[in-house]
Biopython code that builds the backbone (N, CA, C, O; Angstrom):
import numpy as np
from Bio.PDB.StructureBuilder import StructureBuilder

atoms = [
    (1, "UNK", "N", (-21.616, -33.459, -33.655)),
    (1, "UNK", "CA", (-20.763, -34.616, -33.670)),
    (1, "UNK", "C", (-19.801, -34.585, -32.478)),
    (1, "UNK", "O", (-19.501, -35.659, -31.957)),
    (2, "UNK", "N", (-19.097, -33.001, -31.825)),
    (2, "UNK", "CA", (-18.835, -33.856, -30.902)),
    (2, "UNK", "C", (-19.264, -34.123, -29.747)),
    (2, "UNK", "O", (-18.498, -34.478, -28.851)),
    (3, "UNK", "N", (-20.708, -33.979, -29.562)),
    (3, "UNK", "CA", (-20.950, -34.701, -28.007)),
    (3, "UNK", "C", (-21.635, -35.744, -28.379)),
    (3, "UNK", "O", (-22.691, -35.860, -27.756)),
    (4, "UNK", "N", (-21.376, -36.771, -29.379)),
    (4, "UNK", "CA", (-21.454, -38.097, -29.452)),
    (4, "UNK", "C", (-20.604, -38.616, -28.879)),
    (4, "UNK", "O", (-19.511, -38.070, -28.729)),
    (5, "UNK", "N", (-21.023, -40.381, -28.184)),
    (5, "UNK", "CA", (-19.974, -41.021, -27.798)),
    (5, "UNK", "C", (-19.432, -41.806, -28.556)),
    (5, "UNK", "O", (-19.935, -41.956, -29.669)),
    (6, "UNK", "N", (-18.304, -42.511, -28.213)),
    (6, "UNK", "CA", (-17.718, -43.539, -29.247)),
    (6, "UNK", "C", (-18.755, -44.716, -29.848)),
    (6, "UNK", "O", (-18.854, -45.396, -30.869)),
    (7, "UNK", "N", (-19.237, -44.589, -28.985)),
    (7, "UNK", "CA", (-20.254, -46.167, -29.421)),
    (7, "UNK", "C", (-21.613, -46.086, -30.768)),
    (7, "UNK", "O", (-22.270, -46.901, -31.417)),
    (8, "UNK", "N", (-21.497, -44.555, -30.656)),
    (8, "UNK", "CA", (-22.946, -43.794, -31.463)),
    (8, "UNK", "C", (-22.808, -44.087, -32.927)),
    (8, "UNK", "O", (-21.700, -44.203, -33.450)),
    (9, "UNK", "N", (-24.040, -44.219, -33.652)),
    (9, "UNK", "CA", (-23.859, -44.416, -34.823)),
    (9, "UNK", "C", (-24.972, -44.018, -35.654)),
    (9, "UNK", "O", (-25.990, -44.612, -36.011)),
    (10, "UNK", "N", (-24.509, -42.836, -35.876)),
    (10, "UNK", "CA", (-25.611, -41.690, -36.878)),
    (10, "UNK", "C", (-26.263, -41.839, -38.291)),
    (10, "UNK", "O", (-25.646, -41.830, -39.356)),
    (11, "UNK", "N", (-26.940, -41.909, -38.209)),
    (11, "UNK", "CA", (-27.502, -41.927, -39.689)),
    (11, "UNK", "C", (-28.433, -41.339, -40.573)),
    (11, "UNK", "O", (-29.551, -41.831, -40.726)),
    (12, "UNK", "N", (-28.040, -40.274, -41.195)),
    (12, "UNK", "CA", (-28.897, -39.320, -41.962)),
    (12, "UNK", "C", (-28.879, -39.775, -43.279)),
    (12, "UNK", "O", (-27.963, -40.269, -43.937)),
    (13, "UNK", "N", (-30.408, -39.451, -43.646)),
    (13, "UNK", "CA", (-31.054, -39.997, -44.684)),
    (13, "UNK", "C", (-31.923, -38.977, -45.226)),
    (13, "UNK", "O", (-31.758, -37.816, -44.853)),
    (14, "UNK", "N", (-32.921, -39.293, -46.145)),
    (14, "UNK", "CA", (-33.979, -38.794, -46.681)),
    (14, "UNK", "C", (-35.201, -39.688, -46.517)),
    (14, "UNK", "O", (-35.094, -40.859, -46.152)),
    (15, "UNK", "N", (-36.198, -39.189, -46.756)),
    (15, "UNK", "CA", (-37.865, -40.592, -46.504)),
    (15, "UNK", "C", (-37.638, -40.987, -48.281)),
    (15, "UNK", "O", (-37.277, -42.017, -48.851)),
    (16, "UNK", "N", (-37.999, -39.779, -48.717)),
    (16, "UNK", "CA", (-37.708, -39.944, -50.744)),
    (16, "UNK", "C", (-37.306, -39.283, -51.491)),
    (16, "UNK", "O", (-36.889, -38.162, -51.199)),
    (17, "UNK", "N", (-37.297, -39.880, -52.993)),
    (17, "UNK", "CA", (-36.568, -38.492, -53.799)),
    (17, "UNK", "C", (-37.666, -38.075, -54.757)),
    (17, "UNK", "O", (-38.698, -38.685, -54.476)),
    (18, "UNK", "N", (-37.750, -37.612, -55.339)),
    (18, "UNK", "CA", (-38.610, -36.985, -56.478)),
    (18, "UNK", "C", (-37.918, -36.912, -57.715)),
    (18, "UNK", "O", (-36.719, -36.660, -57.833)),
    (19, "UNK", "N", (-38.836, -37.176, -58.763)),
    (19, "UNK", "CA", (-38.356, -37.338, -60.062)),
    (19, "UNK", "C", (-38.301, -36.255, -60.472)),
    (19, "UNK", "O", (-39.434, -35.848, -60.729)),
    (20, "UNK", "N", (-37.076, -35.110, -60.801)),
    (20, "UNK", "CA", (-38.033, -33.787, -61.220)),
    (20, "UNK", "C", (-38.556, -33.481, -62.223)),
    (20, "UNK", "O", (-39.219, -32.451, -62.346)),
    (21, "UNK", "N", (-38.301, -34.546, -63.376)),
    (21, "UNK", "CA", (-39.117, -34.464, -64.398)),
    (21, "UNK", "C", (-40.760, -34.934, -64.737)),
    (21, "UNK", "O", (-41.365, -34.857, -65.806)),
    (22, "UNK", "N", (-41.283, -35.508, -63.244)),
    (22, "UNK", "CA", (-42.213, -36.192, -62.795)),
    (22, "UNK", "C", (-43.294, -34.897, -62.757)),
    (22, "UNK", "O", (-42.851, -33.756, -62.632)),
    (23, "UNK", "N", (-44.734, -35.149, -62.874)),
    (23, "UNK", "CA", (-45.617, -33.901, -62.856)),
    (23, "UNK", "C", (-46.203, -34.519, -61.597)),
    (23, "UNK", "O", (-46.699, -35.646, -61.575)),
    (24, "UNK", "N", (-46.084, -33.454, -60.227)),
    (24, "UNK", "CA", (-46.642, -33.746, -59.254)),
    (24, "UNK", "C", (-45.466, -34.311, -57.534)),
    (24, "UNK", "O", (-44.291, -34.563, -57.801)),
    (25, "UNK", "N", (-45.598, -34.352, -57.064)),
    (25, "UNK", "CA", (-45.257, -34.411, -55.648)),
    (25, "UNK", "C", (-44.961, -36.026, -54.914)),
    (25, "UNK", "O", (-44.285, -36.363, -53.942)),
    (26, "UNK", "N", (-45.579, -36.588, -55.622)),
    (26, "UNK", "CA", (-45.963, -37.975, -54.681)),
    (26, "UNK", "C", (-44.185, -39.120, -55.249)),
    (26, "UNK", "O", (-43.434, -38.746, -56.150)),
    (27, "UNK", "N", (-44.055, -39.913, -54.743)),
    (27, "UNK", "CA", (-42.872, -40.873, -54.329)),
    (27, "UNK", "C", (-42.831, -41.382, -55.797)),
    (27, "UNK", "O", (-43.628, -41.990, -56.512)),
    (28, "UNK", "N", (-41.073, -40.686, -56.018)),
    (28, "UNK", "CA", (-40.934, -41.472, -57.380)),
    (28, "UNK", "C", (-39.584, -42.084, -57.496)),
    (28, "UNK", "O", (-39.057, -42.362, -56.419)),
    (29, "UNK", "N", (-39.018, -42.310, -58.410)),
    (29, "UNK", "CA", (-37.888, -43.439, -58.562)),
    (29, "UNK", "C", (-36.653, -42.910, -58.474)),
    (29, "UNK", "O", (-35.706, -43.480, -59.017)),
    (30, "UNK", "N", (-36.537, -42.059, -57.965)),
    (30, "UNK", "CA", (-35.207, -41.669, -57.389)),
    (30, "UNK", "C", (-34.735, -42.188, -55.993)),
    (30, "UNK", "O", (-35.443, -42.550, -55.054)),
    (31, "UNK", "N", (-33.316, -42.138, -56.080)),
    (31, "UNK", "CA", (-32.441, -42.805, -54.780)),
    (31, "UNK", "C", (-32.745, -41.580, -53.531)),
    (31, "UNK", "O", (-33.140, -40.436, -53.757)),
    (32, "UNK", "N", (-32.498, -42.061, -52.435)),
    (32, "UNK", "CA", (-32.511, -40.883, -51.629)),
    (32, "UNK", "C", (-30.706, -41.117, -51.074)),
    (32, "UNK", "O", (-30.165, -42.214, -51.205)),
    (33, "UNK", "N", (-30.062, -40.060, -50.544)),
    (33, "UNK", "CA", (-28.463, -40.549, -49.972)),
    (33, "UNK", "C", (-28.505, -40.849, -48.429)),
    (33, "UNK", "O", (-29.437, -40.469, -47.721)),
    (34, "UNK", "N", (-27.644, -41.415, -48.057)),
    (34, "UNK", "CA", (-27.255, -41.752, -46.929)),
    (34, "UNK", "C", (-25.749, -41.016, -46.441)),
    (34, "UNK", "O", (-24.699, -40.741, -47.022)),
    (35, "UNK", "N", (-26.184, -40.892, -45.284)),
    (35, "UNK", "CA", (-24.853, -40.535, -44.969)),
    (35, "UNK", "C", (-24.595, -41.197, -43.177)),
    (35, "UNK", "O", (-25.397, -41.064, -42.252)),
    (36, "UNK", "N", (-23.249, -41.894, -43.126)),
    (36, "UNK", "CA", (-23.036, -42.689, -41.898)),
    (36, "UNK", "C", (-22.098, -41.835, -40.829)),
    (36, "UNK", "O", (-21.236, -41.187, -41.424)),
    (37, "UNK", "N", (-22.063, -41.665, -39.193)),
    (37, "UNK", "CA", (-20.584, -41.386, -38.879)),
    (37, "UNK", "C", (-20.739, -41.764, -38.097)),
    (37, "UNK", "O", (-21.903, -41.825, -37.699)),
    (38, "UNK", "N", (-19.567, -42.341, -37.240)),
    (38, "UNK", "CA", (-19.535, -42.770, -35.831)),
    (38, "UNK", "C", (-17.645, -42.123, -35.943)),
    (38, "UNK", "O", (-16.867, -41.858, -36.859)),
    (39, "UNK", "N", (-17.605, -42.108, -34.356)),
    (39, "UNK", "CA", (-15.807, -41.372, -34.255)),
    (39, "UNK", "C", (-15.164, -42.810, -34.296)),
    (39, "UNK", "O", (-13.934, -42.849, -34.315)),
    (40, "UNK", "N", (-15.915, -44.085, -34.315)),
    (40, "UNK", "CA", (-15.330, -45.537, -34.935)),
    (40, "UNK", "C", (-14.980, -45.692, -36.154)),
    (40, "UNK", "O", (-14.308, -46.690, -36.415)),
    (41, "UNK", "N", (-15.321, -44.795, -37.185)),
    (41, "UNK", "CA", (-15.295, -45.237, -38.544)),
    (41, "UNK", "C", (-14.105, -45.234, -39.086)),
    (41, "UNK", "O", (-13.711, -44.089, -38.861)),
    (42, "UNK", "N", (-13.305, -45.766, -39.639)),
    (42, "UNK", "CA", (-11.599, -45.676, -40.163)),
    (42, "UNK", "C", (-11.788, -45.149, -40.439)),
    (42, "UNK", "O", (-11.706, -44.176, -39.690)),
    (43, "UNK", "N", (-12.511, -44.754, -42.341)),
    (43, "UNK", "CA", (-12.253, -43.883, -43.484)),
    (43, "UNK", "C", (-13.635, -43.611, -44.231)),
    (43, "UNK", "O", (-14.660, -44.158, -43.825)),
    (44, "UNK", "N", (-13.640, -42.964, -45.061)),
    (44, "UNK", "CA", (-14.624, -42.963, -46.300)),
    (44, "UNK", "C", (-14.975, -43.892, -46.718)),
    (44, "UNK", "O", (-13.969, -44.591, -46.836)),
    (45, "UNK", "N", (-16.308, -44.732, -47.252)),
    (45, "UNK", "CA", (-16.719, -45.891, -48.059)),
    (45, "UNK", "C", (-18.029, -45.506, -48.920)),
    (45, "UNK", "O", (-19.112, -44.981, -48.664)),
    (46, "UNK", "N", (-17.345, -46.065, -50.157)),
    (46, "UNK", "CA", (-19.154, -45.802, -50.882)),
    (46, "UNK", "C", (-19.835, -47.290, -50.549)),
    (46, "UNK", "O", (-19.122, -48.292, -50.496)),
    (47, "UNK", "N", (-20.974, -47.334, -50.376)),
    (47, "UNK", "CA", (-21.758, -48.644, -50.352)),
    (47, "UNK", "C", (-22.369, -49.609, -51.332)),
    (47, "UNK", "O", (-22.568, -50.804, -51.550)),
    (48, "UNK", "N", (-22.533, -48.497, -51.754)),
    (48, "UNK", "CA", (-23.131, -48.469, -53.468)),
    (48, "UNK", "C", (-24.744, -47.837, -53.166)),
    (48, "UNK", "O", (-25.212, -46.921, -52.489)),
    (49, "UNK", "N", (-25.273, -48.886, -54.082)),
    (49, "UNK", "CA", (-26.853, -49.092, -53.934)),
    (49, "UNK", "C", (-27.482, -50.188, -53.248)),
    (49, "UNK", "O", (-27.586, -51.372, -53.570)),
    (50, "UNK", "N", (-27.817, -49.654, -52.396)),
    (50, "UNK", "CA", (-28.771, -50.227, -51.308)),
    (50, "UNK", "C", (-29.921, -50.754, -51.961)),
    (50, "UNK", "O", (-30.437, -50.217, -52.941)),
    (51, "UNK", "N", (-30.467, -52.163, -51.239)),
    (51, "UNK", "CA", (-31.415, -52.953, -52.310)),
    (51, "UNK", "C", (-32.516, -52.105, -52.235)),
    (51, "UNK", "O", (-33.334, -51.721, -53.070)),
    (52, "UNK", "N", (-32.344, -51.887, -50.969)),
    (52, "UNK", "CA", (-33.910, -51.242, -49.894)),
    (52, "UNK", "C", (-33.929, -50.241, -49.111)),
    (52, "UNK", "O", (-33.103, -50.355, -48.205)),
    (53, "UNK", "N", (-34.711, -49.024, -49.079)),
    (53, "UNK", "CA", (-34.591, -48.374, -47.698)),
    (53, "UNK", "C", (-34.776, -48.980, -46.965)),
    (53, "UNK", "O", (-34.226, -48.369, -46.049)),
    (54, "UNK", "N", (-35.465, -50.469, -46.225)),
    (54, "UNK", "CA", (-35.163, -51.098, -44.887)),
    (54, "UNK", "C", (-33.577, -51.319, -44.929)),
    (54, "UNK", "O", (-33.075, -51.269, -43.806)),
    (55, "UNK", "N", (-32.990, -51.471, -45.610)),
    (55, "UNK", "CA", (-31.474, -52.018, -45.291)),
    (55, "UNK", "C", (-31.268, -50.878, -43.788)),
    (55, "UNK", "O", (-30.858, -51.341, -42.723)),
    (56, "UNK", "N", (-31.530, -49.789, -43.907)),
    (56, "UNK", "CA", (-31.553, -48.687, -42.889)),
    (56, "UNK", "C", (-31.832, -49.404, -41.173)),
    (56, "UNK", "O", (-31.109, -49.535, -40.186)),
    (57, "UNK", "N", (-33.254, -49.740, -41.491)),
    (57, "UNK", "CA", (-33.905, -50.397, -40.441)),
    (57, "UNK", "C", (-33.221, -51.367, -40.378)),
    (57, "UNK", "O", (-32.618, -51.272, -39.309)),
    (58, "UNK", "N", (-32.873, -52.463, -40.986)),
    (58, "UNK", "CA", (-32.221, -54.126, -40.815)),
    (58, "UNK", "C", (-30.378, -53.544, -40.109)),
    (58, "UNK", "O", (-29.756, -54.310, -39.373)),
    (59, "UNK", "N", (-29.987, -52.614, -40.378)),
    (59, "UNK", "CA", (-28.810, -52.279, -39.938)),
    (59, "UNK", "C", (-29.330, -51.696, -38.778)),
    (59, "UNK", "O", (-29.591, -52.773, -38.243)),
    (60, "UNK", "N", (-29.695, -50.871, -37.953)),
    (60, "UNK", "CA", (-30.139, -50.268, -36.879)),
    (60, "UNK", "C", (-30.428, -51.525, -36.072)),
    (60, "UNK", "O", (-29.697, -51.766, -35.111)),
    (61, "UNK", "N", (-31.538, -52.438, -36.408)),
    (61, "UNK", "CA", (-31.872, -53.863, -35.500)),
    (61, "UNK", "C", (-30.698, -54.966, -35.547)),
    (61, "UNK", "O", (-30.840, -56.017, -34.922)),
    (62, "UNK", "N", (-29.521, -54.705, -36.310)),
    (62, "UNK", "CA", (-28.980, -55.383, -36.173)),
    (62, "UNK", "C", (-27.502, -55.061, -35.105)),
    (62, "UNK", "O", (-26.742, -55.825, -34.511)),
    (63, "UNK", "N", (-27.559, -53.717, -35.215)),
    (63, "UNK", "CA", (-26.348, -52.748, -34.390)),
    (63, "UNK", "C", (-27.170, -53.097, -32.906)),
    (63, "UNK", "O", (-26.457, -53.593, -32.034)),
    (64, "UNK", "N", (-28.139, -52.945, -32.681)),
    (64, "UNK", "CA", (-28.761, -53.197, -31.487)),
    (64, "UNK", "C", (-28.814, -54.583, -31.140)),
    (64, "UNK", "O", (-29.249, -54.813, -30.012)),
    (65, "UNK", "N", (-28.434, -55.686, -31.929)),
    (65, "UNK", "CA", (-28.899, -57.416, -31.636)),
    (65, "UNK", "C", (-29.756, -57.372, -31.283)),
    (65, "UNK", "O", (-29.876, -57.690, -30.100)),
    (66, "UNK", "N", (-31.021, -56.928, -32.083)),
    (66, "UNK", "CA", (-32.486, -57.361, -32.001)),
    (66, "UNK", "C", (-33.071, -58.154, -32.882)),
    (66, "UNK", "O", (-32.312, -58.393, -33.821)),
    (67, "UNK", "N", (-34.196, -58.704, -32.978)),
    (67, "UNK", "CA", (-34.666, -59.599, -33.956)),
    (67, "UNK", "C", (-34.657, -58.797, -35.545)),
    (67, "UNK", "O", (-35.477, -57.888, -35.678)),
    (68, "UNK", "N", (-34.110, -58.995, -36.258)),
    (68, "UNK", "CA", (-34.410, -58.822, -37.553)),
    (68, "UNK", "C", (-35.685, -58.704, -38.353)),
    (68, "UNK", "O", (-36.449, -59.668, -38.321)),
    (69, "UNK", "N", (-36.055, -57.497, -39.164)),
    (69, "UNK", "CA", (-37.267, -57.292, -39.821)),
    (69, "UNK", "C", (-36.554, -58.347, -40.954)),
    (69, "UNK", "O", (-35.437, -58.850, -41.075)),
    (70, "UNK", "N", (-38.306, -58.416, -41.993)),
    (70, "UNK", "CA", (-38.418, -59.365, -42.525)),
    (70, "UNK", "C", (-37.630, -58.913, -44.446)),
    (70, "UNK", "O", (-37.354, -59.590, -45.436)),
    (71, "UNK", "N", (-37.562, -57.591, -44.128)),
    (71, "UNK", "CA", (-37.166, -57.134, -45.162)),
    (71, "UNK", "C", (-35.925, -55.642, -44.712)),
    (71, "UNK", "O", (-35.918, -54.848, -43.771)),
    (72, "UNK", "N", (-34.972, -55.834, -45.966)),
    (72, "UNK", "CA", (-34.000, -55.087, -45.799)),
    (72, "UNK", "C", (-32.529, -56.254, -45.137)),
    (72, "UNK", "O", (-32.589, -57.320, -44.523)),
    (73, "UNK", "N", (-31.269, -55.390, -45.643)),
    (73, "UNK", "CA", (-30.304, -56.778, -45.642)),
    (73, "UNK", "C", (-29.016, -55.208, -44.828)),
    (73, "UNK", "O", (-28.462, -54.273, -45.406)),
    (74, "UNK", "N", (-29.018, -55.591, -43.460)),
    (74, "UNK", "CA", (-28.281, -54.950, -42.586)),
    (74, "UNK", "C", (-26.742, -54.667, -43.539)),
    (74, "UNK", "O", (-26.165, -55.598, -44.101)),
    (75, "UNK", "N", (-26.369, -53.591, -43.571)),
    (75, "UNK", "CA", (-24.608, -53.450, -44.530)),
    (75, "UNK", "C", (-23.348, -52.904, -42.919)),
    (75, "UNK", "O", (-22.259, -52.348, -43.062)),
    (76, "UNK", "N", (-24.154, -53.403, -41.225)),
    (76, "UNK", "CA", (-23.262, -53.208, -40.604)),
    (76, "UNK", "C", (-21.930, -53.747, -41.121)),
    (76, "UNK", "O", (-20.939, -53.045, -41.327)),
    (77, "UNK", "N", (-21.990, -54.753, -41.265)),
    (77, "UNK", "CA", (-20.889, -55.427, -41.184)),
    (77, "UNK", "C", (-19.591, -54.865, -42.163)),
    (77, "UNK", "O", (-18.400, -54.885, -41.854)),
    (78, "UNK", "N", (-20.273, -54.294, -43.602)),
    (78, "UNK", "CA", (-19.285, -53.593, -44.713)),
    (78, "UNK", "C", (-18.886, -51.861, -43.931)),
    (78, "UNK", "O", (-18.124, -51.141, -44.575)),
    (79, "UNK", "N", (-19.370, -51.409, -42.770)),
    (79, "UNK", "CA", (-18.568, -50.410, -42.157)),
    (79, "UNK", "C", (-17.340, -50.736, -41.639)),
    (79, "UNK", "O", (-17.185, -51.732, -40.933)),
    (80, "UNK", "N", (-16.383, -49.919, -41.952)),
    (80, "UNK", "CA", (-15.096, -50.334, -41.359)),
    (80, "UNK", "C", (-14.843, -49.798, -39.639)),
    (80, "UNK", "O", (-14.625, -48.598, -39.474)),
    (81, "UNK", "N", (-14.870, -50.447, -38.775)),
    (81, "UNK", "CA", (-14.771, -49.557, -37.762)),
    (81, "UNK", "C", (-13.637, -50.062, -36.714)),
    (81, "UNK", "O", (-13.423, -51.270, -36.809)),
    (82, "UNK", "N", (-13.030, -49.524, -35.941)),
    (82, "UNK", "CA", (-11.637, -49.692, -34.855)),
    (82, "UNK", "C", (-12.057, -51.001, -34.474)),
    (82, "UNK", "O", (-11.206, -51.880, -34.613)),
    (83, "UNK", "N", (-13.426, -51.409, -33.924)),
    (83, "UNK", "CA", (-13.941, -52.654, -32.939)),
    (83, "UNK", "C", (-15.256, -52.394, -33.367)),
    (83, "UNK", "O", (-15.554, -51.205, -33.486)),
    (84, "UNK", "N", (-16.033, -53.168, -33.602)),
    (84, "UNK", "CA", (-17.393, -53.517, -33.297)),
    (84, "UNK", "C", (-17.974, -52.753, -32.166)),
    (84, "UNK", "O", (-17.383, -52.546, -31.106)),
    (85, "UNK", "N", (-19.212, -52.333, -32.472)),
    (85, "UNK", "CA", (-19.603, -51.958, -31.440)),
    (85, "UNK", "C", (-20.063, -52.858, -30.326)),
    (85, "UNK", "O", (-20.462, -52.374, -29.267)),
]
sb = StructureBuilder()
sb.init_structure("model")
sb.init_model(0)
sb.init_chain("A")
sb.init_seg("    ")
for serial, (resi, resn, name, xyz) in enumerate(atoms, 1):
    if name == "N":
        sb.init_residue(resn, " ", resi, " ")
    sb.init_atom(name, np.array(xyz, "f"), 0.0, 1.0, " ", f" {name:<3s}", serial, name[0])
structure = sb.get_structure()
């Protein structure tokens, strides 16, 4: 974190979660977490629950002003940050 620049905006995730009461390996109905930082961010925020893992992708294309995928609903805007990037 610190040889990020101000403008950077990190985002660690998981692909899925696993049920562990589930028999077997393959993609089950658990949340995976997110975690956000940029040295822009005021404070702490929970987000809640995300509709979609694209929300991931729709926020990334949208931090960039690129065309928008067709699914997933960008939550840039609910980060609190000094200025916009």
């Amino acid at each position: 974190m610190k040889v990020m620049k101000p403008d950077d905006l990190l985002l660690l995730t998981g692909d899925h979660g696993n049920d562990p009461t589930y028999k077997g390996t393959d993609h089950t109905r658990e949340f995976v977490p997110l975690i956000i930082y940029s040295k822009k961010l005021c404070h702490h925020k929970n987000l809640g629950i995300l509709s979609s893992f694209a929300c991931i992708g729709a926020t990334i294309a949208d931090n960039f002003d690129i065309e928008m995928p067709t699914i997933g609903k960008s939550f840039l805007n609910q980060l609190e940050v000094d200025q916009l990037w």
